[in-house]
N, CA, C and O atoms as a Maestro MAE file, in Angstrom:
{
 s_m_m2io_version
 :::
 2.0.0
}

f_m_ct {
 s_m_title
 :::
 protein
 m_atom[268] {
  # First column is atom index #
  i_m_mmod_type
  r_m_x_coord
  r_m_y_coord
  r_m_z_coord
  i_m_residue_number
  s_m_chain_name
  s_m_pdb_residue_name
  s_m_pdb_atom_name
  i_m_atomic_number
  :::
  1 25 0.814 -1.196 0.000 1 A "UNK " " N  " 7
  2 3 0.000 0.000 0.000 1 A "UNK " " CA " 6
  3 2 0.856 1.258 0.000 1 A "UNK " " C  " 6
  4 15 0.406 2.258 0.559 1 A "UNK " " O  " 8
  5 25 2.431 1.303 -0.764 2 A "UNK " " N  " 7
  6 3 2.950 2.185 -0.440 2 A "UNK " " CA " 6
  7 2 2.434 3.366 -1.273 2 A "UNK " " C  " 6
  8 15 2.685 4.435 -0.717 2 A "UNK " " O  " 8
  9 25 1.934 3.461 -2.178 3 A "UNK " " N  " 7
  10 3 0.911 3.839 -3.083 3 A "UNK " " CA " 6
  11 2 0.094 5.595 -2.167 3 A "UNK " " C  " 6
  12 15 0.269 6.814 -2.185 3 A "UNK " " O  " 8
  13 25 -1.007 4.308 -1.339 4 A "UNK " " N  " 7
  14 3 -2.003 4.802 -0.766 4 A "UNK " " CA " 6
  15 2 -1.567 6.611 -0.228 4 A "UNK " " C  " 6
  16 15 -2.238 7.611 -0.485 4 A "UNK " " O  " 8
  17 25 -0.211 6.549 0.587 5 A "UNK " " N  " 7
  18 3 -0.156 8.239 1.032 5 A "UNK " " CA " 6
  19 2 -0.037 9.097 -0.488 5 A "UNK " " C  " 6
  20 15 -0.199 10.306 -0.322 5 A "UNK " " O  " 8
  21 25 0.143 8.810 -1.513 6 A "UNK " " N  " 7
  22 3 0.412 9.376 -2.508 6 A "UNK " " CA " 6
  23 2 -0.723 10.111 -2.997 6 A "UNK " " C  " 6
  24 15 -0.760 11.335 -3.117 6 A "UNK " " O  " 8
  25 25 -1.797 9.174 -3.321 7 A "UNK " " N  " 7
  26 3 -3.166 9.590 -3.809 7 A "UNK " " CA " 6
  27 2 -3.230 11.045 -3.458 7 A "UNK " " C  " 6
  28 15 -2.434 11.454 -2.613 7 A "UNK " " O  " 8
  29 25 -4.217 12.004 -4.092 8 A "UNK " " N  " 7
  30 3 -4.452 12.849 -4.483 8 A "UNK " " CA " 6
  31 2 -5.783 13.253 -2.927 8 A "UNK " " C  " 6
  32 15 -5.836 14.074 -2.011 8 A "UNK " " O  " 8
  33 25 -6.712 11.991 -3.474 9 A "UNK " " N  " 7
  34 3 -7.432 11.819 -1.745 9 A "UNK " " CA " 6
  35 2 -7.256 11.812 -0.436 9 A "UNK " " C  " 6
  36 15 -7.720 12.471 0.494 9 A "UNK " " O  " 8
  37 25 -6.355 10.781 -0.555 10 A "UNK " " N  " 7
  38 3 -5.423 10.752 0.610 10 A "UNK " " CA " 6
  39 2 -5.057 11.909 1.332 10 A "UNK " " C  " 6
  40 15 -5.585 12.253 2.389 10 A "UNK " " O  " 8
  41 25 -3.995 12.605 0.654 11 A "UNK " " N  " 7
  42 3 -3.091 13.438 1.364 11 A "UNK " " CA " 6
  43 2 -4.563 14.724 1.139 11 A "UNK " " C  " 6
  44 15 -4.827 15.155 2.261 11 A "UNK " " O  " 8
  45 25 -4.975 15.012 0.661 12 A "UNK " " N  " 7
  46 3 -6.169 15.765 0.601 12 A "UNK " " CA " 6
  47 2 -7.347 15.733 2.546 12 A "UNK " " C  " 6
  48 15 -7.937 16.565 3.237 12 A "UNK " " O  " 8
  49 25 -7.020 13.961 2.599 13 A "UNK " " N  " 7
  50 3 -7.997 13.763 4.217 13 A "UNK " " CA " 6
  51 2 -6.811 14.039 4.896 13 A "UNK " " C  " 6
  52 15 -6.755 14.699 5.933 13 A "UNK " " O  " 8
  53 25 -5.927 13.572 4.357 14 A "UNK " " N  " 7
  54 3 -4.450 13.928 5.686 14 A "UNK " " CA " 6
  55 2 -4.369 15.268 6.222 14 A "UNK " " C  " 6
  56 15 -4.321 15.444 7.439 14 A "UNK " " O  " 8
  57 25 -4.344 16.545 5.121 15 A "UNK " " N  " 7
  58 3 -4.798 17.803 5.814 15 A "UNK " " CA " 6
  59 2 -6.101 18.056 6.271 15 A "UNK " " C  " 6
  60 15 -6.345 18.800 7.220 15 A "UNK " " O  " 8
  61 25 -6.810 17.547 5.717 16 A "UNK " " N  " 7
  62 3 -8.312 17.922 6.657 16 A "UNK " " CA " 6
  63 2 -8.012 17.349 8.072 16 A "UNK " " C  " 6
  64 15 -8.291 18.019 9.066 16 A "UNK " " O  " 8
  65 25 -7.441 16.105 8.176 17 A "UNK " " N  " 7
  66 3 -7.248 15.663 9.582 17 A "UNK " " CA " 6
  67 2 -6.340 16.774 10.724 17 A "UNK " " C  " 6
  68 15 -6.639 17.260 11.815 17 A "UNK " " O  " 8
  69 25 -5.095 16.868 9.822 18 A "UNK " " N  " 7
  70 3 -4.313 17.410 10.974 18 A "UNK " " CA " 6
  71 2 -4.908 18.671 11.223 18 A "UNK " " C  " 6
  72 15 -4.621 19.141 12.324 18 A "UNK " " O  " 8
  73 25 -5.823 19.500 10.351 19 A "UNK " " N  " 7
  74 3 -6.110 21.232 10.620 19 A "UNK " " CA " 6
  75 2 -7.231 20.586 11.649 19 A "UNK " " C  " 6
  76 15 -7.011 20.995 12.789 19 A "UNK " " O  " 8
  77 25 -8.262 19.781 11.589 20 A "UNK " " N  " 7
  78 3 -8.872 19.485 12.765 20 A "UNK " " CA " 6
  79 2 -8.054 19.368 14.125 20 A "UNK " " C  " 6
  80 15 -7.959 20.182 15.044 20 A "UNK " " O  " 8
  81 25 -7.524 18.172 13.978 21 A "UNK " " N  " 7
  82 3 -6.395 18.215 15.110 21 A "UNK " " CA " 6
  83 2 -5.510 19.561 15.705 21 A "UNK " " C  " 6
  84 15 -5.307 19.718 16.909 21 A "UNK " " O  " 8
  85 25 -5.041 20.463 14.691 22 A "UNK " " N  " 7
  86 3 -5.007 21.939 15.152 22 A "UNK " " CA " 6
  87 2 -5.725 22.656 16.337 22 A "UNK " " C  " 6
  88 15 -5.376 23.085 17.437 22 A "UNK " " O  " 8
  89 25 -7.350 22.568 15.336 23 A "UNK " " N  " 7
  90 3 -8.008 23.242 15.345 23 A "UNK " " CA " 6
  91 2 -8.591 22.939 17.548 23 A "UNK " " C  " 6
  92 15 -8.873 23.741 18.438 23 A "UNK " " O  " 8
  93 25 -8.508 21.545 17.506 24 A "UNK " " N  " 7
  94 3 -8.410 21.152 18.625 24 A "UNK " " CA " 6
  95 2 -7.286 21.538 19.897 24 A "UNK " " C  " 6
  96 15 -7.466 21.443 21.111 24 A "UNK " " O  " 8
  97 25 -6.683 21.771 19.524 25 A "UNK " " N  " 7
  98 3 -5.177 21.870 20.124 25 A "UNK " " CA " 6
  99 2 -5.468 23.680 20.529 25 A "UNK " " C  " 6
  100 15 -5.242 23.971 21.703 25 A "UNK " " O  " 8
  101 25 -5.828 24.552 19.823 26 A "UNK " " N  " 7
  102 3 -6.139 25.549 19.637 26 A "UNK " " CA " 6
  103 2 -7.406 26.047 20.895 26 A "UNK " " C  " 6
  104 15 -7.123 26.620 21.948 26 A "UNK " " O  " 8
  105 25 -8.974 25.612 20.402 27 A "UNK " " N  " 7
  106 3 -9.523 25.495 21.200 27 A "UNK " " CA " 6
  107 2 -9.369 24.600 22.787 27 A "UNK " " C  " 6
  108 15 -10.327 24.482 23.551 27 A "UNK " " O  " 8
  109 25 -7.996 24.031 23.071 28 A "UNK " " N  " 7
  110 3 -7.768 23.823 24.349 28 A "UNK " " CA " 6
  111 2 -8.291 24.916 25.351 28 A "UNK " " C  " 6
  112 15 -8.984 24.766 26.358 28 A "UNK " " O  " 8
  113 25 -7.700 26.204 24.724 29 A "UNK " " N  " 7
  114 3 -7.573 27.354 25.517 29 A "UNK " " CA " 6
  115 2 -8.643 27.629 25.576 29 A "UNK " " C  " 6
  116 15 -9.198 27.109 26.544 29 A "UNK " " O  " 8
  117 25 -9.158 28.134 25.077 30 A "UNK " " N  " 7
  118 3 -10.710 28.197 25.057 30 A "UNK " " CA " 6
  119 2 -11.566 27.829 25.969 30 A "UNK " " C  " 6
  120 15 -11.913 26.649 25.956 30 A "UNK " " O  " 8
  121 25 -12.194 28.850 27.119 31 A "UNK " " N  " 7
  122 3 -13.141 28.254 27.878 31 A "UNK " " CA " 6
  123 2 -14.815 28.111 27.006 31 A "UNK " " C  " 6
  124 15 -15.140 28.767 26.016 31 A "UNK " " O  " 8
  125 25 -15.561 27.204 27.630 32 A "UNK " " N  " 7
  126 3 -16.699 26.851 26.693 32 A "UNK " " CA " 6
  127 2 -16.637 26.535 25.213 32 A "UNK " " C  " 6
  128 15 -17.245 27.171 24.352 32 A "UNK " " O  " 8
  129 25 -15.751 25.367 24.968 33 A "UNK " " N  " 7
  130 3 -15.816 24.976 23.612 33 A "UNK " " CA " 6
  131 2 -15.703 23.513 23.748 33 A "UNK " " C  " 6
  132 15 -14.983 22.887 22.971 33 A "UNK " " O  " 8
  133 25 -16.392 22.903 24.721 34 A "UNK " " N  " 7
  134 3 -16.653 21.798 24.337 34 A "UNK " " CA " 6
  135 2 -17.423 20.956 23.510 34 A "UNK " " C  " 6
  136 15 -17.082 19.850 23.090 34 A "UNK " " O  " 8
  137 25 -18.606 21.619 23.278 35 A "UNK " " N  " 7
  138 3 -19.607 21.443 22.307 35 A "UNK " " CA " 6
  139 2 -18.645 21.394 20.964 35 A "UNK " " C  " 6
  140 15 -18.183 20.273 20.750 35 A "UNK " " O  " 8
  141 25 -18.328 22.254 20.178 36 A "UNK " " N  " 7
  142 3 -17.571 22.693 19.219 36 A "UNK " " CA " 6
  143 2 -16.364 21.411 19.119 36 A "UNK " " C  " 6
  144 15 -16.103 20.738 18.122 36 A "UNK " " O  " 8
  145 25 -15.575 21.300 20.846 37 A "UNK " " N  " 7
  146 3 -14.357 20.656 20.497 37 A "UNK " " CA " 6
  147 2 -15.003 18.795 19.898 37 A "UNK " " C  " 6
  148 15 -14.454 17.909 19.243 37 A "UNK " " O  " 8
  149 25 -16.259 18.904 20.493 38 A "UNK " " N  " 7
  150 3 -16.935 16.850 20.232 38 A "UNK " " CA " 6
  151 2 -17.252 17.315 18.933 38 A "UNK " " C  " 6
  152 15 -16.450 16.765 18.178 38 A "UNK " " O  " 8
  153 25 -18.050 18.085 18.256 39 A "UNK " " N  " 7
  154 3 -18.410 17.859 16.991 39 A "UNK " " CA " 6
  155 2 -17.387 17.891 15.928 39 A "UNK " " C  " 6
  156 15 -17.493 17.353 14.826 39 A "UNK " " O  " 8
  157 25 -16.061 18.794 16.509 40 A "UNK " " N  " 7
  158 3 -14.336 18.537 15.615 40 A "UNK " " CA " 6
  159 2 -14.117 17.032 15.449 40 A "UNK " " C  " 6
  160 15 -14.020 16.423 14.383 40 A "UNK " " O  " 8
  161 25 -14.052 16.513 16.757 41 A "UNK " " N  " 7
  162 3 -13.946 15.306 17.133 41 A "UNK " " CA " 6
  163 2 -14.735 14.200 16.274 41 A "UNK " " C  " 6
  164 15 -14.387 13.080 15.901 41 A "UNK " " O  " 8
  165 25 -15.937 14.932 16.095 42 A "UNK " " N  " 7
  166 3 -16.942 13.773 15.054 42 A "UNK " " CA " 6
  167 2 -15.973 14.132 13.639 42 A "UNK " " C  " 6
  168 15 -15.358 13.360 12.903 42 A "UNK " " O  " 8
  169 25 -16.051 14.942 13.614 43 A "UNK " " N  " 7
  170 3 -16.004 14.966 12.044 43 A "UNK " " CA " 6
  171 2 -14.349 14.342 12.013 43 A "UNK " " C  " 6
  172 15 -14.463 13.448 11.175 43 A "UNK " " O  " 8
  173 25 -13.288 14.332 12.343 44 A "UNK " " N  " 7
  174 3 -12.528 14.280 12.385 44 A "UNK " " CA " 6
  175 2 -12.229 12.580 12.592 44 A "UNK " " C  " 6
  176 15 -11.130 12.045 12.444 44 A "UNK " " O  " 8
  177 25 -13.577 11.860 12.994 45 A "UNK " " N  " 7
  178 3 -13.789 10.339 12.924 45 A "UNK " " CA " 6
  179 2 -14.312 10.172 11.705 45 A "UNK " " C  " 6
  180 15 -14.088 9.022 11.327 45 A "UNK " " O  " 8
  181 25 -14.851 10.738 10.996 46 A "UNK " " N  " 7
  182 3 -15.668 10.772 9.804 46 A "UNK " " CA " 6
  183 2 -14.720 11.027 8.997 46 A "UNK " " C  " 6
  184 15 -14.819 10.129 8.161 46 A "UNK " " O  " 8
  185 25 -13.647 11.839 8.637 47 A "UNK " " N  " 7
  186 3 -12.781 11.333 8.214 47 A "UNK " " CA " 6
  187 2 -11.615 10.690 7.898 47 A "UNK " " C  " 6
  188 15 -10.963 10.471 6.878 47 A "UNK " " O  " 8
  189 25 -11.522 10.389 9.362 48 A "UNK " " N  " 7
  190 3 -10.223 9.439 9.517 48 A "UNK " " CA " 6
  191 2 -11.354 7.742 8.872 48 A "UNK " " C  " 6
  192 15 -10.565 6.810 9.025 48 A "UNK " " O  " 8
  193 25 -12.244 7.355 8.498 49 A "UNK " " N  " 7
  194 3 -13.279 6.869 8.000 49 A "UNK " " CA " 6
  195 2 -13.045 6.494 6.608 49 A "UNK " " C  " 6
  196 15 -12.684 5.510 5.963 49 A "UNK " " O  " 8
  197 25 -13.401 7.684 6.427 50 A "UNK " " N  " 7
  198 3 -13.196 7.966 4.297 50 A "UNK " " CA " 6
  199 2 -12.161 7.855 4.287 50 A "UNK " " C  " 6
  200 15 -11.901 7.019 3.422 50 A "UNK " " O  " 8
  201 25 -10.890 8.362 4.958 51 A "UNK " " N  " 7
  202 3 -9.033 8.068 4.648 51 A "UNK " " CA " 6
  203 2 -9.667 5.978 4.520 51 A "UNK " " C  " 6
  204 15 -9.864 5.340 3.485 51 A "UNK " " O  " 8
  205 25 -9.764 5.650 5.507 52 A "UNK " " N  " 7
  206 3 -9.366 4.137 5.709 52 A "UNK " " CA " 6
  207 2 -10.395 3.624 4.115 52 A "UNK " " C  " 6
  208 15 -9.829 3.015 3.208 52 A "UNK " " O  " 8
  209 25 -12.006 4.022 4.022 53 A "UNK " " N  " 7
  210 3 -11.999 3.664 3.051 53 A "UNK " " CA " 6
  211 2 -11.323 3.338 1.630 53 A "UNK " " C  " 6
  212 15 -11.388 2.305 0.964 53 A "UNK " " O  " 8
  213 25 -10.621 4.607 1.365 54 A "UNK " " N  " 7
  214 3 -9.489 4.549 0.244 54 A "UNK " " CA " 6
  215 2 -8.526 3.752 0.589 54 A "UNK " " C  " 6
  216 15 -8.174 2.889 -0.215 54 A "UNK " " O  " 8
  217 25 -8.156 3.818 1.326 55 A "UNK " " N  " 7
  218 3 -6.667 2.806 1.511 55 A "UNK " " CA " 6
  219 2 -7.129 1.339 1.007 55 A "UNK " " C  " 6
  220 15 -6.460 0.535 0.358 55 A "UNK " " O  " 8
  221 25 -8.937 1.162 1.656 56 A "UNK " " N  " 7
  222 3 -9.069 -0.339 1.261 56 A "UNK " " CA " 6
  223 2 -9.237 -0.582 -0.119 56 A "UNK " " C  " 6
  224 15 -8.883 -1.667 -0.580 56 A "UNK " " O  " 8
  225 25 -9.888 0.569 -1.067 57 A "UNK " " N  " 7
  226 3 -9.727 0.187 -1.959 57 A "UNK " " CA " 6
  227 2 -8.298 0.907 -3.170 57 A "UNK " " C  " 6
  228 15 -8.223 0.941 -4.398 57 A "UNK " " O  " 8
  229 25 -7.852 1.135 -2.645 58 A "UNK " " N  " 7
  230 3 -6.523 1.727 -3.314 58 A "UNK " " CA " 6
  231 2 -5.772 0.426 -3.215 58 A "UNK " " C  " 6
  232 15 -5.242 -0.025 -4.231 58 A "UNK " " O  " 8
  233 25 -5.683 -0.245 -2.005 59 A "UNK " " N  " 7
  234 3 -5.084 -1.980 -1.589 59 A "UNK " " CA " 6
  235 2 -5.403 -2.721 -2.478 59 A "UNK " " C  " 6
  236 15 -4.605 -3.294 -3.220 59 A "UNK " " O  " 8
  237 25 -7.090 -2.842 -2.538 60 A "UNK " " N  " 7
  238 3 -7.939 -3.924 -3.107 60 A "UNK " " CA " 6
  239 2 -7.020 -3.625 -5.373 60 A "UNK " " C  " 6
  240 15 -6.807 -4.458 -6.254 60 A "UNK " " O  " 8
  241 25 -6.779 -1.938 -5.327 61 A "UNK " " N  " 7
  242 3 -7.172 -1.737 -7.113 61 A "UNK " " CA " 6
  243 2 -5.062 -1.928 -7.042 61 A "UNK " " C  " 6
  244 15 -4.276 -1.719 -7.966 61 A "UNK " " O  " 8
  245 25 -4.750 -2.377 -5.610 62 A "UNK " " N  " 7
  246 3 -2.819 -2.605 -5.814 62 A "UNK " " CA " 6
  247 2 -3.316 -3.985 -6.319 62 A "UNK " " C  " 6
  248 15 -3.598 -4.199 -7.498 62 A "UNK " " O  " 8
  249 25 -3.400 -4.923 -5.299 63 A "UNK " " N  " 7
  250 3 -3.861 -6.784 -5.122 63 A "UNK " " CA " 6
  251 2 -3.884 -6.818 -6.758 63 A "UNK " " C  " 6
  252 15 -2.958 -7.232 -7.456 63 A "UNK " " O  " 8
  253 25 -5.306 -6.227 -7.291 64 A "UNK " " N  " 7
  254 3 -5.559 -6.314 -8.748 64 A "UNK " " CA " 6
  255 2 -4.494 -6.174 -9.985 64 A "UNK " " C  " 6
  256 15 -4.556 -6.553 -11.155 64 A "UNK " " O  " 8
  257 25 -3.807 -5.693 -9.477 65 A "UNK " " N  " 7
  258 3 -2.953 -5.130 -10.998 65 A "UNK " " CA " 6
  259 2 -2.276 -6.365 -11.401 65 A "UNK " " C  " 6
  260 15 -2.184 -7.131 -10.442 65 A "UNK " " O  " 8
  261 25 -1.823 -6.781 -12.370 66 A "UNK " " N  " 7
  262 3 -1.279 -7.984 -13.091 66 A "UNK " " CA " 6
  263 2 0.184 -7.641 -12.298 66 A "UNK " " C  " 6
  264 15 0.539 -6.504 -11.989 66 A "UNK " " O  " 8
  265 25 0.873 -8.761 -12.068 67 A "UNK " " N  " 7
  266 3 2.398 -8.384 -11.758 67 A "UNK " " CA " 6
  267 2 3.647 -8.510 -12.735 67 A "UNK " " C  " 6
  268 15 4.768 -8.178 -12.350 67 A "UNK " " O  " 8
  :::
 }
 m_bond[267] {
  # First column is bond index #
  i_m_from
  i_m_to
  i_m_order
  :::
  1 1 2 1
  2 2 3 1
  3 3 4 2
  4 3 5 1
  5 5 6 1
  6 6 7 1
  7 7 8 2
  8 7 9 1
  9 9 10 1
  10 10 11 1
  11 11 12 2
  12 11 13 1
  13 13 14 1
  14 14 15 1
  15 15 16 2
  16 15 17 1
  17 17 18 1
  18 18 19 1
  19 19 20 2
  20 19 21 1
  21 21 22 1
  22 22 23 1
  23 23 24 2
  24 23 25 1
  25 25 26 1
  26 26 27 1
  27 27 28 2
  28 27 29 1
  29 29 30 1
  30 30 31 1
  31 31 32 2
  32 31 33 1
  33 33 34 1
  34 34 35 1
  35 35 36 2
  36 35 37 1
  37 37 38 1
  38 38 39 1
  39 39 40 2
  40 39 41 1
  41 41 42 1
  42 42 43 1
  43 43 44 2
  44 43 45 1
  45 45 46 1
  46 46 47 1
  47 47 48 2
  48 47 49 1
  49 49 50 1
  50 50 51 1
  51 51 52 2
  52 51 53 1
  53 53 54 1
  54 54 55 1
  55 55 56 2
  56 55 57 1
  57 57 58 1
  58 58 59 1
  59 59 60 2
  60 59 61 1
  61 61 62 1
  62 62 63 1
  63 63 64 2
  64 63 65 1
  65 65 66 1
  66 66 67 1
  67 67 68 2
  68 67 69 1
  69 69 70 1
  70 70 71 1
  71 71 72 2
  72 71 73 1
  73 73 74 1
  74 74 75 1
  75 75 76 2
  76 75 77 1
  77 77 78 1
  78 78 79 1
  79 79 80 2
  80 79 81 1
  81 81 82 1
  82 82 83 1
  83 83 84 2
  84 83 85 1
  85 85 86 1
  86 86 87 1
  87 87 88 2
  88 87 89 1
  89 89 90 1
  90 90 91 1
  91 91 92 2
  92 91 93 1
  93 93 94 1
  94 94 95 1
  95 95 96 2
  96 95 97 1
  97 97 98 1
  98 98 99 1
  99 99 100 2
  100 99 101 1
  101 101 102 1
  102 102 103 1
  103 103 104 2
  104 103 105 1
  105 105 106 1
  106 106 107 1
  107 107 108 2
  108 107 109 1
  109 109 110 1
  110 110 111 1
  111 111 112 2
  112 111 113 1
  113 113 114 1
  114 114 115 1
  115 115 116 2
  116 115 117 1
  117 117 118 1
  118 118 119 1
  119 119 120 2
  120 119 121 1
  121 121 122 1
  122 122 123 1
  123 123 124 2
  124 123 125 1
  125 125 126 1
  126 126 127 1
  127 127 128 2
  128 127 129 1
  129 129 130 1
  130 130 131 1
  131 131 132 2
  132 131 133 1
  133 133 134 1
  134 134 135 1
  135 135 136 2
  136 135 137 1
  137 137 138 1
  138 138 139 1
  139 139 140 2
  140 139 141 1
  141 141 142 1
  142 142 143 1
  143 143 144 2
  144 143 145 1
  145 145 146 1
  146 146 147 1
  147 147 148 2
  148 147 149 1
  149 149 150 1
  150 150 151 1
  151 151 152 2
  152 151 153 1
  153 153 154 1
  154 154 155 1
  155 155 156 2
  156 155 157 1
  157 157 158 1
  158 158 159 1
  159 159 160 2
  160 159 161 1
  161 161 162 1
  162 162 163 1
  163 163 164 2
  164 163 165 1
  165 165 166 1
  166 166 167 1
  167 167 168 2
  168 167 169 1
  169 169 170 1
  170 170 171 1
  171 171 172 2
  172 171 173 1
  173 173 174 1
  174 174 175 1
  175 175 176 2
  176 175 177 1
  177 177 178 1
  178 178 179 1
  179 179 180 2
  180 179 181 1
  181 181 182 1
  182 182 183 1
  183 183 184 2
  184 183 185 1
  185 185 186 1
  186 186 187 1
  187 187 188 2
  188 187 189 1
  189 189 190 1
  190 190 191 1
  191 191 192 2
  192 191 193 1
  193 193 194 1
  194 194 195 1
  195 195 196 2
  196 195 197 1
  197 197 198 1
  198 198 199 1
  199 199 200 2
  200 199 201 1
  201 201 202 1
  202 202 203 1
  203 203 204 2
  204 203 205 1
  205 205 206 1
  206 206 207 1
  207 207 208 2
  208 207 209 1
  209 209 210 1
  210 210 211 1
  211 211 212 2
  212 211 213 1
  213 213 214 1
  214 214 215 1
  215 215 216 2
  216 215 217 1
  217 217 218 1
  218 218 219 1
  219 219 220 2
  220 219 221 1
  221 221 222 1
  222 222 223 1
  223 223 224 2
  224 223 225 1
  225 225 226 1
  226 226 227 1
  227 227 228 2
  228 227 229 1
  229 229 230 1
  230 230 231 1
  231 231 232 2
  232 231 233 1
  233 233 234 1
  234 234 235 1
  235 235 236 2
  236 235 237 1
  237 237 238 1
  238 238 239 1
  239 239 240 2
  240 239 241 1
  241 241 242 1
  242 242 243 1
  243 243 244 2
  244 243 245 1
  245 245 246 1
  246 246 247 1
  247 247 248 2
  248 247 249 1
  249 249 250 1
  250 250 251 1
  251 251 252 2
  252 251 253 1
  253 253 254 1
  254 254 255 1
  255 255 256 2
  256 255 257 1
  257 257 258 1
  258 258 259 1
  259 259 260 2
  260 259 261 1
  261 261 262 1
  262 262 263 1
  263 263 264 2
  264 263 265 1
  265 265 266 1
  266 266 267 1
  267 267 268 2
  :::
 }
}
């Protein structure tokens, strides 16, 4: 799957992930942002989600290729 970080998708969820993760790190300080910091948190499962989807089939369209 050495492939998979390459994709165009990929590294595309890879920054959506880490600016969440930021964005978290950020609102630490922040009094009253917990609401805000769980729904980062959702979405930020939602796409650590779609990343794993691709990998399975970025794997599944490696497996496939003739060798």
């Amino acid at each position: 799957m050495s492939t998979e970080a390459g994709t165009t998708c990929c590294l595309a969820l890879i920054r959506c992930k880490q600016q969440m993760e930021d964005a978290l790190l950020s609102l630490q300080a922040v009094e009253n942002t917990e609401t805000i910091r769980q729904q980062i948190l959702s979405v930020h499962a939602q796409l650590e989600e779609m990343h794993e989807q691709v990998r399975v089939r970025v794997a599944k369209q490696h497996l496939a290729q003739p060798a």
